[in-house]
C-alpha positions in Angstrom: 3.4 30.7 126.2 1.5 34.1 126.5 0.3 35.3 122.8 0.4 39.4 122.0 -2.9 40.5 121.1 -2.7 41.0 117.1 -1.9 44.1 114.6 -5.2 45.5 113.9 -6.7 45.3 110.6 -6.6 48.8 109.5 -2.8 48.7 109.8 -2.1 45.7 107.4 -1.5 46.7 104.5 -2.6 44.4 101.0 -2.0 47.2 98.5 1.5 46.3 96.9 0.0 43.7 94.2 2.1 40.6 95.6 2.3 38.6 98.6 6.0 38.9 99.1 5.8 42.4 98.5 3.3 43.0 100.9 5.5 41.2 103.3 7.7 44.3 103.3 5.2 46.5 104.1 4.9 45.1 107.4 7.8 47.2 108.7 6.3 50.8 107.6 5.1 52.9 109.7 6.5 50.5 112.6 7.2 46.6 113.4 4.1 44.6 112.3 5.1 41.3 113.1 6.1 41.8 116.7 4.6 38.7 117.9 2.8 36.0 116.8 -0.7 36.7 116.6 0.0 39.7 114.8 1.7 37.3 112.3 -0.9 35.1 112.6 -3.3 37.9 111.6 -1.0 38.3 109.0 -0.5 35.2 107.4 -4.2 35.2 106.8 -5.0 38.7 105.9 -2.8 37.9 103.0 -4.7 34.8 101.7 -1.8 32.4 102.5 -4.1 29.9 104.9 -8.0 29.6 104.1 -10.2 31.8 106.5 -10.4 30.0 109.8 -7.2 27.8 109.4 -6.2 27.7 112.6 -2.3 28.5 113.5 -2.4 27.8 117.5 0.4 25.3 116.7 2.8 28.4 115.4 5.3 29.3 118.2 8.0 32.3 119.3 10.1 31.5 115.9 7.7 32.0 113.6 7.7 36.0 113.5 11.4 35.9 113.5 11.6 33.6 110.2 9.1 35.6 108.5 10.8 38.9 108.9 14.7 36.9 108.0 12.5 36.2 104.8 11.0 39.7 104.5 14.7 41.2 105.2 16.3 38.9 102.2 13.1 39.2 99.8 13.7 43.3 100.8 17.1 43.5 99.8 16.8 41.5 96.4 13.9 44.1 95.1 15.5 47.1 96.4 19.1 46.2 94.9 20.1 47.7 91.8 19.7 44.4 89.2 21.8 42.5 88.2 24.0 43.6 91.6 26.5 40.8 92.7 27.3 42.1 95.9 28.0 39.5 98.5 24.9 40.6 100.6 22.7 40.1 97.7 24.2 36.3 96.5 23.8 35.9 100.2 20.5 36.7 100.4 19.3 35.2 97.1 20.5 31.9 98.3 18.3 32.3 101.3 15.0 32.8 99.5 16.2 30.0 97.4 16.4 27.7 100.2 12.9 28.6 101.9 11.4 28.3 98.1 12.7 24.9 98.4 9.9 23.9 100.9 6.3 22.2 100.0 3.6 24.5 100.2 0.6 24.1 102.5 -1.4 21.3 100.4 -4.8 22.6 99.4 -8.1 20.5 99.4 -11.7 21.1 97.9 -13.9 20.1 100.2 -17.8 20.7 100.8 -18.4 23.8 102.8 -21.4 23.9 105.5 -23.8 25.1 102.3 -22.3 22.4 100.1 -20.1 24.6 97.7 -16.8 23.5 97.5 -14.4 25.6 99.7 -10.3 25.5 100.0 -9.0 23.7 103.2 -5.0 22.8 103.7 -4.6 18.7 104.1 -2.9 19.2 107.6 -2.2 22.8 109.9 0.6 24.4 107.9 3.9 24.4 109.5 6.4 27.6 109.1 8.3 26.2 106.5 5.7 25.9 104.1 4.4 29.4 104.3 7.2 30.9 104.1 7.6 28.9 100.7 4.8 30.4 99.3 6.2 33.8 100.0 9.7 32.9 98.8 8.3 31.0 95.8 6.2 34.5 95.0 9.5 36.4 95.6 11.1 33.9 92.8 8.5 34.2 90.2 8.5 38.2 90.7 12.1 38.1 90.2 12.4 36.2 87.3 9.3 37.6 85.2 10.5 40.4 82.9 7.0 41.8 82.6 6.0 41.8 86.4 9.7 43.1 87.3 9.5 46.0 84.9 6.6 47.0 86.7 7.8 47.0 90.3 8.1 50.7 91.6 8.9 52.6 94.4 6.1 54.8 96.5 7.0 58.9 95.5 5.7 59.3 99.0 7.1 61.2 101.4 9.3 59.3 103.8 7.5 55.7 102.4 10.2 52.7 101.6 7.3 50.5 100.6 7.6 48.7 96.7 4.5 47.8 94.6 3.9 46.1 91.0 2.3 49.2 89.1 -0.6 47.3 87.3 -2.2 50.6 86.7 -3.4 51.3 82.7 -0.5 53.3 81.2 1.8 52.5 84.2 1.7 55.8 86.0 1.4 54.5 89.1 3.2 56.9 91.6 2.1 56.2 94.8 1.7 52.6 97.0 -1.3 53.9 97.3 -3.8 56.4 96.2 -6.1 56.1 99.7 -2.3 56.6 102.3 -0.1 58.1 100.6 -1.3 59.3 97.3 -4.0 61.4 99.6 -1.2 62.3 101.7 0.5 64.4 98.7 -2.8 65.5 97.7 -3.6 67.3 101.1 -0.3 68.8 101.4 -0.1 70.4 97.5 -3.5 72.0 99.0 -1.7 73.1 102.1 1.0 74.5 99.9 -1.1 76.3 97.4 -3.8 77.9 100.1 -0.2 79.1 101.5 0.4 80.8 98.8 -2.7 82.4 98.2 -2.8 83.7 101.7 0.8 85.1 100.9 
């Protein structure tokens, strides 16, 4: 099987302040998980494996099971709470079931320099990553205090969600460095209109 080359760094983005949430930012600007190395790049960009856990065991399914999990963890954040639309039992049920699955088992082992260092026990099949994104979906669900913080990005044309964390929760943008400098450029455009008018 003949691998895609993967999603380049710069365009993955690890701002939204959880992993399931992050997961949905793989869809803005465009498709991130097109293939599997770019979900390989993914998974561990986003801490999920150790560095240098190999995944050459993940096949064609994978990317497609990750973004089924992104689409269902996607519509439970976005829907209005407390919704009981079909859609949304339908897709809670889903997230629910992947949660079900073990999670890659960590080890401490010795690294080269003798300091202990996280390894997984085997290579981690689909299944049990996507648990530990469903399982993060779960907890962000059902915690008051992290739910009350979960916003929408005031930018322009951006669907992406993050958990405001900031001091005195004025968090408006996903983030201050893409979109928050975004709005900052273009109030300057506006105003040096103005002042030319």
């Amino acid at each position: 099987m003949a691998f895609d080359s993967a999603t380049p760094p710069y365009e993955l983005r690890f701002d939204a302040g959880r992993v399931c949430l992050d997961l949905l930012a793989t869809t803005h600007p465009g498709e991130r998980l097109d293939g599997v190395a770019a979900l390989s790049a993914w998974i561990g960009a986003a801490g999920l494996v150790p560095a240098g856990t190999p995944l050459e065991h993940a096949d064609g399914s994978w990317p497609a099971r990750f973004r089924e999990l992104r689409r269902d963890v996607g519509l439970l954040v976005r829907c209005v709470r407390g919704a009981r639309t079909p859609a949304y039992g339908a897709a809670l049920g889903r997230v629910n079931e992947v949660a079900r699955a073990a999670p890659p088992a960590p080890l401490a082992v010795r690294g080269e320099d003798g300091a202990l260092v996280r390894e997984l026990a085997g290579p981690p099949g689909c299944a049990a990553l996507l648990a530990v994104v469903a399982r993060d979906a779960v907890e962000l669900l059902t915690d008051p205090v992290a739910w009350a913080a979960v916003r929408e990005c005031e930018g322009d044309n951006c669907p992406l969600v993050y958990v405001d964390t900031s001091r005195g929760r004025r968090r408006r943008w996903c983030s201050s460095e893409v979109c928050g400098n975004r709005e900052r450029v273009a109030r300057h455009r506006r105003r040096a209109a103005l002042t030319r008018a």
